[in-house]
C-alpha positions, 0 to 999 in steps of 0.5 A: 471542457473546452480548451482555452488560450490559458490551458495551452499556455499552461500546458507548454509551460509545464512541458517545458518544465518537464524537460528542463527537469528531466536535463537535471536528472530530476523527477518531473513528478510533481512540479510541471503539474504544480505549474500547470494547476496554478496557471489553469486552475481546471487544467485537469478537467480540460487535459484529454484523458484515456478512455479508460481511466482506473484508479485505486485508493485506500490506506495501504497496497495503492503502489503494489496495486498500481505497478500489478495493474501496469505491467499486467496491461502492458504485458497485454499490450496496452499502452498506460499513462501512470504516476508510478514513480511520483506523486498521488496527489492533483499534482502529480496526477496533472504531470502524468497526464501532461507526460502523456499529451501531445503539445495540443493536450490530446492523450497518447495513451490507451489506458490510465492507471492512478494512484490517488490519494485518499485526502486529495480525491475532492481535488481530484474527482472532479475532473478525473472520473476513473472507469474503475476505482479500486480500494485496497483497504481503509485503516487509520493512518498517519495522526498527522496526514489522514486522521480518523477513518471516518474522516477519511471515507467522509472525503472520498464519499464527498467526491467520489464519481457515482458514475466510476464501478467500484471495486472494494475489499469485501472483508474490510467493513469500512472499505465496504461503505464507499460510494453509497450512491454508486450502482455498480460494485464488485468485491474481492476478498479471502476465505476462512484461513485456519490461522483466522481466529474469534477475536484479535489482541490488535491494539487498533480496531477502527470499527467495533459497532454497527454503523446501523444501529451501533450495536457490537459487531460480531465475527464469523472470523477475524484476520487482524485488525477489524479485517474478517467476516462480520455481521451486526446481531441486531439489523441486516448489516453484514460482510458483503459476499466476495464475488472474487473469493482467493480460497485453497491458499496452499503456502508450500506450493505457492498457488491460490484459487480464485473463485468467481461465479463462472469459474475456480482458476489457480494463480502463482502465489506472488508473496506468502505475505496476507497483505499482497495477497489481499493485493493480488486478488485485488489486481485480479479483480480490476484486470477481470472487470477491465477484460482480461481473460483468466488464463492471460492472468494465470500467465502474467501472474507466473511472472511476477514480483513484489517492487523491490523497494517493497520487499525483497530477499538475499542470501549471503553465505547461508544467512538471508538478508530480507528488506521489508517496508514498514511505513512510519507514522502507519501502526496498522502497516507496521503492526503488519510487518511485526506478524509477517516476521513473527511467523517466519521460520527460523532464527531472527534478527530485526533492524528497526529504522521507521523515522519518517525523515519525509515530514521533518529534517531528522523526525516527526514530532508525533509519536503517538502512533508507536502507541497503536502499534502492535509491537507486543508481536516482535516478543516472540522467542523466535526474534533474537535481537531487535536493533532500533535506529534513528534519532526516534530510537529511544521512543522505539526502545522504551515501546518495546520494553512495554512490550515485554520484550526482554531487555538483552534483546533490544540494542539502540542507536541514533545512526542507523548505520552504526546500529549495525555493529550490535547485530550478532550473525551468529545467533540468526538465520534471517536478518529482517530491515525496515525501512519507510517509504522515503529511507530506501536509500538509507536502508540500501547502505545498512544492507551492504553493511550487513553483507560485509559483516557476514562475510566478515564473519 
């Protein structure tokens, strides 16, 4: 698109936005962009772009996925323009554009790399066609913020760029159905795992018949949720075959092999966790279709880590303090968390703050989602206690007796910091905090409580 009077004199005044948030100390990550879309409403049509542009999408892993995808380029070499450390939405990807362009609008970049938003892909396409798309997965969200899965693939379907190669989660049934229209597809996925099973007790399945002929679905194996290998009884519906296959996942060693059609390679494990497994191979297939040779790969991977907003691990005196994200108002990504603790090794204490404070002062209204969420998982005899916080406490306590989890086990109160004095040090080995994506803060201090008290102890 051309460059008119009104994009110039959007552009400079968002860039001086920018600057005057950045004297403030505050992120410039939605706001200048906000400015710039009012001002020129196809400011992003109009701002120059990299060459290059890959974006990724889907319910959850759109963050790990992204930082994996920066630091690998950069570590290459290649200078990116990225909306790491703010907004998924136009607005935010409008800002990091703006970030990225000369006073005249022209990138200074080689390569873009954005998080987009599945319910902001019709305000987003349009103008920004990404050379790769990638789509970690597709589950039900927040009731609130996407709704059902169907209308979530009926949005991006409706905007998503024929032109843009797709690359999708090929055991992930509902993520296999984007871009019906798109020529070139690429898959990644995960072999039979022996802990893969027939049919999972999961109270979420977003897709449970053939979208063919509506015929139940059957499974060579499953892995949670609707994630596994399928195929309709009745009609030529099925699983897609990965054409990059993670196979030998080989936990003590912390290695995995990536099978393609050329060659088998072996990777450093980054997380022993499915879901940034899943993440992983999902990097390594972009990173490959970008260019990237495999043995560069085998390389970056050696050093890499999960974001520690998302996980990360401590030991203080013999007692191993491990923060885990759990989004609020997502039952499939804290159904998640709930396995990955369940199958820990040891002795276990969970702290269990999910109010999303992001939607409302104190808590959403909406908790229909602790319904879908599969806490039966956290009544294991190997979870000692279950320390629930926040002013949504009581609705977490009554869902855990549903549960089945023993009543001596669960302890509550309304301030997440005082929670803390319930935890017994001395019954665990491991002390699990969750927290959702806007509460980092709040579960920095509950973590620094926890240490004092071992100390203490």
């Amino acid at each position: 698109m051309k460059k008119t009077f009104k994009f110039y004199i959007s552009l400079w005044g968002a860039k001086i936005v920018a600057g005057m948030l950045k004297i403030l100390r505050k992120n410039a990550s939605f706001l200048p962009g906000k400015v710039a879309i009012t001002m020129c409403k196809n400011f992003l049509g109009i701002i120059e772009k990299p060459e290059i542009i890959i974006g990724v999408t889907g319910t959850n892993g759109k963050t790990t996925v992204c930082n994996m995808i920066i630091d690998a380029l950069e570590k290459c070499g290649y200078t990116t323009i990225n909306n790491r450390l703010g907004s998924n939405v136009d607005a935010g990807i409008a800002s990091s554009l703006i970030n990225g362009a000369t006073f005249l609008g022209k990138t200074k970049k080689q390569v873009a790399v954005l998080e987009i938003d599945e319910r902001s892909s019709i305000k987003i396409y349009p103008y920004v066609k990404p050379t790769y798309i990638v789509c970690t997965n597709i589950f039900r969200d927040s009731i609130k913020r996407n709704a059902h899965t169907d209308f979530i693939i009926d949005i991006i379907n409706s905007a998503i760029p024929k032109e843009s190669k797709l690359i999708l989660n090929a055991d992930d049934l509902i993520c296999c159905s984007i871009g019906p229209e798109n020529k070139e597809k690429v898959y990644f996925g995960i072999d039979k795992l022996e802990t893969d099973v027939e049919e999972t007790n999961n109270i979420i399945r977003d897709i449970r018949t053939c979208p063919i002929c509506d015929t139940k679905l059957k499974y060579e194996y499953m892995r949670y949720h609707h994630i596994g290998k399928a195929y309709c009884p009745k009609c030529s519906f099925k699983s897609p075959e990965a054409d990059y296959l993670g196979t030998n996942i080989d936990y003590k060693n912390s290695t995995i092999q990536i099978k393609t059609k050329n060659n088998i390679t072996e990777y450093k494990l980054i997380s022993d966790n499915i879901i940034n497994i899943y993440n992983m191979v999902a990097v390594i297939a972009v990173l490959t279709e970008f260019g990237i040779e495999a043995q560069k790969l085998k390389e970056i991977f050696d050093e890499f880590k999960i974001v520690e907003t998302r996980y990360s691990e401590e030991e203080v005196n013999g007692k191993k303090i491990i923060m885990h994200l759990a989004k609020g108002q997502n039952a499939i990504a804290c159904s998640r968390t709930f396995d990955y603790i369940k199958n820990a090794e040891g002795k276990k204490a969970v702290m269990l703050n999910l109010d999303d404070y992001f939607d409302a002062k104190e808590s959403t209204e909406d908790i229909a989602w602790i319904y879908d969420t599969d806490y039966e998982l956290l009544n294991d005899d190997s979870i000692e206690q279950i320390i629930v916080g926040g002013v949504r406490s009581k609705d977490h306590y009554l869902r855990l007796l549903i549960a089945g989890v023993p009543e001596q086990k669960i302890s509550y109160e309304l301030k997440e910091i005082d929670a803390v004095d319930h935890l017994n040090i001395k019954k665990v080995d491991k002390i699990f905090i969750l927290y959702d994506v806007y509460t980092v803060e709040m579960a920095n201090k509950v973590k620094t409580k926890i240490e004092e008290k071992i100390k203490q102890s």
